[in-house]
N, C-alpha and C positions, 0 to 999 in steps of 0.2 A: 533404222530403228535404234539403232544402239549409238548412233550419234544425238538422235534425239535424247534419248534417257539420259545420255552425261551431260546433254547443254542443261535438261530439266533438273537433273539433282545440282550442278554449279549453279544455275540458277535461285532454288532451294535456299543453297547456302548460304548464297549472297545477301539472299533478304533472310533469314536469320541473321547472318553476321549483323546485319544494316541496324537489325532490332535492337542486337546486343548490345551495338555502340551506341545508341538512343538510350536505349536504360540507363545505359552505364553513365555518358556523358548527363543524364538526369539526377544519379544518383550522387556525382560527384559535383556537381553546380549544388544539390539540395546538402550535400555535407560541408561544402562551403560555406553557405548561407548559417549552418549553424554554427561553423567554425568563428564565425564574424561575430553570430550574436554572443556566443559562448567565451568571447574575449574582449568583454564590456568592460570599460575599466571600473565601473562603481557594481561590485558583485550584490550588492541586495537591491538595484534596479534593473535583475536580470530579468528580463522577460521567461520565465518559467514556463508557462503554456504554449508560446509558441517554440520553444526550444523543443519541449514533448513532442509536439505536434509534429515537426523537424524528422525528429528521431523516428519516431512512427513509422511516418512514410519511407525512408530510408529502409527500412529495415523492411519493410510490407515492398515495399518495389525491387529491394532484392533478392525476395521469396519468392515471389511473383513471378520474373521474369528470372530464376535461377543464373545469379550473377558471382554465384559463389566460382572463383578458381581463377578470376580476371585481376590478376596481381594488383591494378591502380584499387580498384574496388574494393580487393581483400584490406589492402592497407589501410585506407578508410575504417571500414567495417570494424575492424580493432580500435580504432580510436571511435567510430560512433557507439559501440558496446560501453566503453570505460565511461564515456562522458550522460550514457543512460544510469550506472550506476551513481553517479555522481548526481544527476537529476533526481533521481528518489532520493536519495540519501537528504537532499535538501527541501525537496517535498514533503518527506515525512517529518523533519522537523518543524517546520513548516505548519503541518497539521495537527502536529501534539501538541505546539505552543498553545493554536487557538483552540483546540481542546482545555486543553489548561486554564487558558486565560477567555474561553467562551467569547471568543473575536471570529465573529461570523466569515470576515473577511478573508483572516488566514484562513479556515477550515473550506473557504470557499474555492480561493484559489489551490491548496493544497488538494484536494478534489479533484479540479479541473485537470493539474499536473497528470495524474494518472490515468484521470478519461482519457486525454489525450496520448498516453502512453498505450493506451489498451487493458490497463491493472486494474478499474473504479470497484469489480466485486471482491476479487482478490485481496486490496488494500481495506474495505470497507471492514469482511470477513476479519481481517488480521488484527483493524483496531477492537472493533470489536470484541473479539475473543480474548484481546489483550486487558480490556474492561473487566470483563468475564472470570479471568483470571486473579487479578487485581482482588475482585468481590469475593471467592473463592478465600483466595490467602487470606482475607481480612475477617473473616468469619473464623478461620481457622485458628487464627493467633488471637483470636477475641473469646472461645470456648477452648484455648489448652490450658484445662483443668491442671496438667501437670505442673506447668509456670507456674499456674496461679497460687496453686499450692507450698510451693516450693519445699513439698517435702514429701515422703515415702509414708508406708505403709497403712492398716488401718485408722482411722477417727477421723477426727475432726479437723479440715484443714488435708486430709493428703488423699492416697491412692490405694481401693481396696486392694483385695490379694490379687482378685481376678482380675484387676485390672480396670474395674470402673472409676468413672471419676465420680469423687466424693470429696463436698464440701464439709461437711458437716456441720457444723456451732459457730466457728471460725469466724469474726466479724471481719479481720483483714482481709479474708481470704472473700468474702462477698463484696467486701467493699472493693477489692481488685477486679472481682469479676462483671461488676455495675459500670465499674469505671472502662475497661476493656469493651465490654458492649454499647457503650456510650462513644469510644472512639468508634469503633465497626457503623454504630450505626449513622454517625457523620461521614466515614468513607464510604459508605455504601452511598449515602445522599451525594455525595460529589459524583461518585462514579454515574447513577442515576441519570445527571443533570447531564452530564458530558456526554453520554449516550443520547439522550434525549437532544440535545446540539445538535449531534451529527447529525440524526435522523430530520432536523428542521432546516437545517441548511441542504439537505441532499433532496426536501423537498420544496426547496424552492431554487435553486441554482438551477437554470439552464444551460446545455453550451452555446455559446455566442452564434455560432455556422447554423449545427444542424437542430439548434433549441427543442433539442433531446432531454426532460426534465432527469436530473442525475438519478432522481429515487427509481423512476419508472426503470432506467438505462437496468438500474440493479435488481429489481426484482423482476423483469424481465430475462434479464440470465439466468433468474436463479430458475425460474422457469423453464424456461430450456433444457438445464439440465434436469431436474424433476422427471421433468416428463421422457 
C-alpha cells in the first residue's frame, strides 16, 4: 500500500510537472511572438491589437495555470508587464487624437487596443470623466465673477462683503462675462461632440473574433457590477 501511494503521488507530480512545462513553453513561444511583433522596424505600423491580444493571453495563462516562481517565465513576465504599459501609453494617444480630430478610425482602433487588453470599461469610464472634467473646469473659469471683476469689494464691477458675486452697472465687466460664457459654451459643444463620437464608434465597432458589439461589451459590465 505504501508503495502504491509513492508511485501514485510521483506519478501526481509528474503530470503536474508535464502541465507546467506546457504552460510555460506556451507562454514563452506566445511572448516570443510578441517580442517579433513588438520589434517592427516602422513603429506606427505596429500592429497594436494583436500585440494586446498577445499580452492578454500571456498574462491570463500565467494566472491560470499559476506559473508565477518559474525563473524562464518570471523573466518574461517583467518584460511583458513594461511592454503592456507601453501599449496603452500608445493606445490612449491613440484614442485622444481621434477624439480630438473625430477620426473614427483611431478611436476605433484605440478601442480595440484595450478590449483586447481586458481595460474597454475602465478606459471608456476614464475618458469619459476626463470630458466631464474638462466641462466642469470650463464652466467654472466661465462664472469666476472674481476674474471677471478684477476687483474687491462692494458696487459695481467687484465682490460683496459676504462674498457674493456681483456685477453691478459695470459694462466691461458684463461684456467679460458674455465673452467667458460664449467660450464655455463652444467647449462645452466640443466636449458634447467628442463624447457623442465615442459613444458612435463604441456602437458600431465589433471585435473582429468574437463580434462582441464594443457598446454592449461595456454596458454589460457595467451591469454586472450593478447588480
Amino acid at each position: 500500500h505504501r508503495s502504491v501511494a509513492a508511485k501514485t503521488a510521483q506519478l501526481s507530480n509528474l503530470h503536474r510537472t508535464t502541465e507546467l512545462l506546457q504552460h510555460s513553453i506556451r507562454a514563452l513561444r506566445l511572448s516570443k511572438k510578441l517580442r517579433d511583433l513588438m520589434a517592427a522596424p516602422d513603429p506606427e505600423k505596429l500592429d497594436l491589437a494583436k500585440a494586446a491580444q498577445l499580452h492578454f493571453e500571456i498574462l491570463s495563462l500565467c494566472d491560470e495555470y499559476d506559473l508565477s516562481g518559474i525563473d524562464a517565465v518570471d523573466e518574461e513576465l517583467n518584460w511583458v508587464r513594461e511592454t503592456g504599459d507601453l501599449l496603452r501609453s500608445v493606445a490612449m494617444k491613440v484614442l485622444e487624437r481621434g477624439m480630438d480630430g473625430l477620426n473614427q478610425a483611431e478611436v476605433g482602433t484605440g478601442l480595440q487596443v484595450f478590449y483586447n487588453l481586458g481595460e474597454l470599461k475602465v478606459t471608456v469610464e476614464q475618458v469619459v470623466n476626463k470630458y466631464k472634467g474638462l466641462g466642469a473646469k470650463s464652466v467654472t473659469v466661465a462664472l469666476d465673477m472674481k476674474t471677471i471683476s478684477g476687483g474687491s469689494g462692494y458696487g459695481p464691477g467687484g465682490i460683496r462683503g459676504s462674498g457674493t458675486p456681483h456685477i453691478g452697472g459695470g459694462a466691461k465687466a458684463r461684456e467679460a462675462l458674455w465673452h467667458r460664457l460664449g467660450n464655455c459654451m463652444d467647449q462645452l459643444h466640443s466636449i458634447a461632440v467628442a463624447v457623442w463620437h465615442l459613444q458612435r464608434v463604441l456602437s458600431k465597432k465589433r471585435d473582429p473574433f468574437t463580434h462582441v458589439l464594443l457598446l454592449d461589451e461595456v454596458i454589460q459590465v457595467r451591469l454586472i457590477v450593478s447588480v
